[in-house]
N, C-alpha and C positions, 0 to 999 in steps of 0.2 A: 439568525445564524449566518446568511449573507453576509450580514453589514461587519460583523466581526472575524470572517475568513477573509475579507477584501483588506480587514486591519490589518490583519499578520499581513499579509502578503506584503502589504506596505512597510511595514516594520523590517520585514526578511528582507524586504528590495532594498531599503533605506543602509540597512547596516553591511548588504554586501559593496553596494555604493560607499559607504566609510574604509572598508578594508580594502575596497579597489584604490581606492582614492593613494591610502596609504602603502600599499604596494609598488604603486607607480613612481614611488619618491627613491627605489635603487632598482640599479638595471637589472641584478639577480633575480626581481620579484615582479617586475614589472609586466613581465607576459603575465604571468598568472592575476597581477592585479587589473589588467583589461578584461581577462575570460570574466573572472568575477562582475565587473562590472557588469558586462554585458547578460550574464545571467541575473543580474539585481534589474536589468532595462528588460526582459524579458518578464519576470516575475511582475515588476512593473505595468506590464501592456497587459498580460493575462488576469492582472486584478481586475483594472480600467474593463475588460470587457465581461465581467461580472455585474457592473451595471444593472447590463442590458440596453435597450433604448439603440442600440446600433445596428446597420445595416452590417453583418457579417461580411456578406459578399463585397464591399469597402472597403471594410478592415483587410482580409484577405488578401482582394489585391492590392491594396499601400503596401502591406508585408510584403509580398512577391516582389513587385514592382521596386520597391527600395531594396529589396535585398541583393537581387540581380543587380541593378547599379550599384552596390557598393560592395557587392565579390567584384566586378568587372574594375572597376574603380582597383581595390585595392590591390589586384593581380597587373596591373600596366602601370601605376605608378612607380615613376623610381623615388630613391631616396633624395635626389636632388630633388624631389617634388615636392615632397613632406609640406615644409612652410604653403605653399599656394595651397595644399589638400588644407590643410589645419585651418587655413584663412578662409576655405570656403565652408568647411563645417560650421567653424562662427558662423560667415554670413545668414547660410541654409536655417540654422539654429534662432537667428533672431527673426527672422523672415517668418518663420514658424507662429512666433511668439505674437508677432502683428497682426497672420492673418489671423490667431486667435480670437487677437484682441478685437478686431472689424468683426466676425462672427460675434462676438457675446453682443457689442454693440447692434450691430442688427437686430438682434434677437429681443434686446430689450427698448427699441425705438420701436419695431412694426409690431413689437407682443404686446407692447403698454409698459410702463415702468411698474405699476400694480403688480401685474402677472410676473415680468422679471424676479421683481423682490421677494413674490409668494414661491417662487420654485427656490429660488436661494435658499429660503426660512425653510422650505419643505426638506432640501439634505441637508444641513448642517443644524435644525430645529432650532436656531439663534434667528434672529431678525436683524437681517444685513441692511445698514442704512444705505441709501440709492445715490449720495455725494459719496458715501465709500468704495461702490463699486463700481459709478464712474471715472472716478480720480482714477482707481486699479485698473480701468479699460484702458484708459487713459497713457500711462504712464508704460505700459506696456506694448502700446503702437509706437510710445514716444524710442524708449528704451532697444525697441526691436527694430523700428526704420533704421535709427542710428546703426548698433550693430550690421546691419544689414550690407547696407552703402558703404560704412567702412570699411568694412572684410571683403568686399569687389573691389575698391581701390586698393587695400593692400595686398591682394591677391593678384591684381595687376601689377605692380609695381615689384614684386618676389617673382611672377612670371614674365618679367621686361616686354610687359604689355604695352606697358610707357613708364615713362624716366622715375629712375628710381629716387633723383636729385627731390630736394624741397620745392613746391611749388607754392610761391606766395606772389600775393598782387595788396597792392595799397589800400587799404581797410578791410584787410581781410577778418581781423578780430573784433572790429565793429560787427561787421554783417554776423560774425557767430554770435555772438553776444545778444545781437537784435532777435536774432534767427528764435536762440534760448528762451531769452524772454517774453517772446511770443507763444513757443509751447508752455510755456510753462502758463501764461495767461489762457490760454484754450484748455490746458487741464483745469484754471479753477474756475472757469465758465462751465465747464462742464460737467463739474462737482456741484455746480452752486443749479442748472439746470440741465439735467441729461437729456429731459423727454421734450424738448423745446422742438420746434417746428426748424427753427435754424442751426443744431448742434449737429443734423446730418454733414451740413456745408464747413461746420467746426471740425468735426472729426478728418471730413476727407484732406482740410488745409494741417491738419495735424499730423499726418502720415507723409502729405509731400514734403511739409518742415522737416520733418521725423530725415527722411531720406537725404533734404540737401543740408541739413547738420554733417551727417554721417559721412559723406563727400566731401566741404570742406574743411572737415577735424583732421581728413586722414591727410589732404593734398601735400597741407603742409611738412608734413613728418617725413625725414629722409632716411637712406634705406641700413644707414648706422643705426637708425633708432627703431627699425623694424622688431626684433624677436620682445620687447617694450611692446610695443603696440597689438602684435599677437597675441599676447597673455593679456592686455588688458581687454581686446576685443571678445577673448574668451573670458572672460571676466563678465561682463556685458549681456553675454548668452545665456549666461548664469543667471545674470539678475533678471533679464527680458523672461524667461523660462520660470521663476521664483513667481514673479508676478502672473503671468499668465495663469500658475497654479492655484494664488488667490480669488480672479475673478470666476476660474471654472471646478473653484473650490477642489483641490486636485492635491492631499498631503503629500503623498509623495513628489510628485512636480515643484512642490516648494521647498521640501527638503533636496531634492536632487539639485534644483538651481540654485539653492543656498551653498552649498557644499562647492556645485561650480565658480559662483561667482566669489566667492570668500578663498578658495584656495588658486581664484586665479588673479584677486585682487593681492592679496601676498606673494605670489611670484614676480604679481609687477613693481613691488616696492624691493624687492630682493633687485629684480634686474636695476631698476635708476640707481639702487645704494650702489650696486657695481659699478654705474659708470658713475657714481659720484653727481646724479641731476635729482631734480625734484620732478613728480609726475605732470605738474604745470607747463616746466619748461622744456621738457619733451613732447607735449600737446601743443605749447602755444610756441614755442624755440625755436621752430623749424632747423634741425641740425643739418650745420652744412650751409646754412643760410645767413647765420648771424654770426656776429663778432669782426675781428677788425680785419684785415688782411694777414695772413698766415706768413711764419717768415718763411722765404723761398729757402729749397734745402741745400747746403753746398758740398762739396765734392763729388762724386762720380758715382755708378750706379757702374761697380767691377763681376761680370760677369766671369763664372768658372764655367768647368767639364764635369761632367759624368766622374771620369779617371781621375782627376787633381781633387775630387770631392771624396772619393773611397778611398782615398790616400789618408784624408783626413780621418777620415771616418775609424777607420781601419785601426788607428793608433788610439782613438779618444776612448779613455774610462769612462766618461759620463754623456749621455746623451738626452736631450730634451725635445723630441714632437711637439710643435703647438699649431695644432690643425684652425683651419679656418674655413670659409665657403667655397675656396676653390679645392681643397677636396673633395668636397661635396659635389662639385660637379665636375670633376674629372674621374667621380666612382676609385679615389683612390686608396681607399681605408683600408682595402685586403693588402695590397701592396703594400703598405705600410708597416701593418700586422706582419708580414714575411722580411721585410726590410729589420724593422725593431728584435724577431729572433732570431735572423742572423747575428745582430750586433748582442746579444743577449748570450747565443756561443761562443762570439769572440771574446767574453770576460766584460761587458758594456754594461754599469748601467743604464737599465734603461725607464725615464718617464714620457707619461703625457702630459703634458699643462694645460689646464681648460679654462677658457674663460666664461663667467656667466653669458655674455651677449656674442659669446663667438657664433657663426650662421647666422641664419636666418628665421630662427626660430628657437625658443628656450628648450635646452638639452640638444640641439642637432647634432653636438658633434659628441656626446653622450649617444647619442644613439646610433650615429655611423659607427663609429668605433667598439662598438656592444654585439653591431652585425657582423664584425668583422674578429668577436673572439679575442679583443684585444680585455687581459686580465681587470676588473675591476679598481684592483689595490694599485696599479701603474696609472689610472688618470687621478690627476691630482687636480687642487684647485688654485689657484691665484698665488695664496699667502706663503705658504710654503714653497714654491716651486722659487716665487721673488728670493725667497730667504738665503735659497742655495747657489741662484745665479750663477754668481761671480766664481763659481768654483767649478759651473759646467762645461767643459771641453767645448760641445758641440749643440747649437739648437738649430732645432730645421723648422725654418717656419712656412703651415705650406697653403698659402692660398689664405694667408692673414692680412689683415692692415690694419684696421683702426686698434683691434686689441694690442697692437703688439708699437703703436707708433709714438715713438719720443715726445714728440712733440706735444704730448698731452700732460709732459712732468714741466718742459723747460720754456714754453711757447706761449703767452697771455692771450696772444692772439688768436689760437684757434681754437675750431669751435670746442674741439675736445679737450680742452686742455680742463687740468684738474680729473680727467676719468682715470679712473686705476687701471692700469695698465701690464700685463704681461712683462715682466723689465728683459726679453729677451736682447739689449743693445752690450746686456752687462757678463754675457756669456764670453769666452774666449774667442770662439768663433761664430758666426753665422750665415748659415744658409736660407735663402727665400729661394723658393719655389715659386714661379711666378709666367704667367702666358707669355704676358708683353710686359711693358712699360709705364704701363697707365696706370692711371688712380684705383681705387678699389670702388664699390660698390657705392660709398657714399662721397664719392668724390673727391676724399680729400689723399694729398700727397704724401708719402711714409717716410719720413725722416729716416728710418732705419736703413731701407734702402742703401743710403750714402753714406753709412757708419764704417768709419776707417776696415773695423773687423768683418762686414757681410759682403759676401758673394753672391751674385743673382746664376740661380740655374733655371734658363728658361726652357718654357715649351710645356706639354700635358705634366701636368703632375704626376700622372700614374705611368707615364712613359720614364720618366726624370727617374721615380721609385724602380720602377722595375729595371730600370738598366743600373742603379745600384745595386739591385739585387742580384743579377747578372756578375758582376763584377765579383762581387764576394762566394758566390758560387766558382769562379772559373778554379 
């Protein structure tokens, strides 16, 4: 009777996890499809301690203890945080998954490989071969170090803990390559004898590999190619999670990492088809690091006002938003929201144009603009917004670079060239929103910039917005 209420439970957690999963794919449904989830992760925890076999007073306080940090947690973050929080949930998530995987291994070096196999055979009454559920210890130290070390580098590099530029050195992809080949020969050593006297000193050089994989996969990748490396680091956490579910025999845990790792392995091929890469060369490519010399941009970077900007504004039928990271950290999305229905009174229309890899993380500017009540049906995406360009009055682009810069249609040389791009150059007029002068995030220079038709308005974005808003108020 046990074993079959623990089933459903499983089943009920498993399919709220599908519907969660599925809700989170439009902003309307999205809140509900978290609640959901996290009621299918509670059903989840409440099965697992049907068991038995657990110290409660444990369990309890992990619950306590995590839950307080992650009310605490999610009441101080801002939304310019989001990408660093999401990068360290990976990390937390693979971490997880390791120390899993070094617990079962334990368990079955100082219990005997005998006794291991006889408790696997005892709940699932199949006879689990001992190269099998090495291999699965295995692969899940390997899978989860990785994970781990990645999502702290890239959680460093979105927190400008350090340079968010490519970091490469001269045989860097030998040493990964080497790195590879060696866990992967520690796993089949370890398939081929677990209960060995020397597979303790296998294992713990498999979790340090595990780790300096995960460091230099991520060094390389520059901070254009970040919301890419998010999705596939949750990716990662999925699969690290899936496995760990195999060796502690845990259905649900496998289905829930399945479901992670498979719908975050499809986000990440949704984002390279956007910028037009293969998952390879955003791994091994270092953006920003390769290709020839970029051509230097020519004419002039003409800055406007406040006034000669709602001048414009004032008269244009059609207006384009195409948000980028510096909205995100100038918290300017409500401004926006209030700036867009003024122009929405004055007879404007009015869009958002989104790009896949805009921020620093997949959906961020989907979901600033979500917080800010900005209508569903007004953010558009890529293809169509291109289509109408040339017919738009006015685009404000605020806190963009790489999605929005020329230089990736007409330029061989840069790195970007060939990514689909926002054609914000082909609107009547343009506005950038912009601090300074400098490059964006991933270093490279915006040809737009110096396009005979854009205006730079500097200084806070959400200062810039709100004194348009001012203006149309007076």
């Amino acid at each position: 009777m046990k074993d079959v209420l623990i089933n459903l439970l499983y089943i009920a957690s498993a399919v709220l996890f599908i519907f969660g999963i599925k809700w989170l794919g439009n902003a309307t449904t999205a809140r509900r499809g978290n609640q959901i989830s996290s009621v299918g992760m509670l059903l989840a925890v409440v099965a697992t301690l049907f068991y038995g076999g657990l110290d409660w007073k444990l369990v309890i306080a992990g619950i306590l203890l995590g839950s307080v940090i992650g009310l605490v947690v999610a009441m101080r973050v801002k939304m310019t945080g989001m990408p660093e929080l999401v990068a360290l949930f990976n990390g937390f998530g693979g971490l997880a998954s390791l120390l899993v995987g070094a617990a079962e291994y334990h368990k079955l070096h100082h219990g005997g490989a005998v006794e291991y196999i006889k408790s696997l055979t005892a709940q699932t009454g199949v006879t689990v071969p001992l190269a099998f559920a090495a291999v699965a210890i295995s692969l899940t130290i390997l899978v989860g170090g990785i994970t781990f070390t990645g999502s702290m580098v890239a959680w460093a590099k979105l927190s400008e803990k350090m340079s968010g530029r490519p970091m490469v050195f001269g045989g860097q992809k030998t040493i990964n390559i080497t790195l590879l080949l060696a866990a992967i020969a520690a796993t089949a050593m370890l398939g081929w004898q677990a209960d060995a006297p020397w597979s303790v000193g296998l294992v713990i050089g498999l979790v340090v590999v595990s780790l300096v994989i995960g460091i230099l996969m991520t060094l390389p990748i520059g901070g254009g190619d970040m919301p890419v490396v998010i999705s596939l680091l949750n990716a990662f956490s999925g699969v690290a999670a899936a496995l760990a579910g195999f060796i502690i025999l845990n259905n649900v845990l496998v289905v829930a990492g399945c479901l992670v790792g498979a719908s975050g392995m499809i986000l990440t091929f949704i984002m390279c088809k956007a910028m037009n890469r293969s998952i390879g060369n955003v791994l091994f490519g270092g953006f920003g690091a390769a290709g020839g010399k970029q051509k230097a941009a020519t004419g002039e970077m003409k800055a406007s006002s406040v006034e000669d900007a709602y001048y414009v504004l004032e008269a244009a039928r059609s207006v384009v938003f195409i948000p980028g990271y510096g909205m995100a950290v100038a918290q300017a999305q409500h401004a926006v929201k209030e700036l867009a229905t003024m122009l929405e009174n004055n007879g404007t229309e009015v869009r958002f144009a989104i790009h896949p890899v805009a921020g620093r993380m997949p959906g961020h500017m989907n979901v600033l603009l979500a917080e800010a009540d900005v209508p569903y049906e007004q953010l558009q995406e890529m293809e169509p917004v291109n289509a109408i360009m040339p017919s738009v009055d006015v685009a404000i682009v605020i806190g963009a670079n790489d999605v929005v810069n020329p230089a990736a249609l007409d330029d061989p040389a840069s790195p970007i060239f060939g990514m689909p791009i926002i054609q914000a150059h082909e609107a009547r007029t343009i506005y950038c929103l912009k601090r300074g002068k400098g490059a964006g995030f991933s270093g490279l220079e915006n040809a737009l910039f110096y396009h005979p038709n854009t205006r730079m308005l500097y200084g806070d974005a959400k200062a810039t917005v709100s004194a348009l808003v001012a203006e149309f108020g007076k």
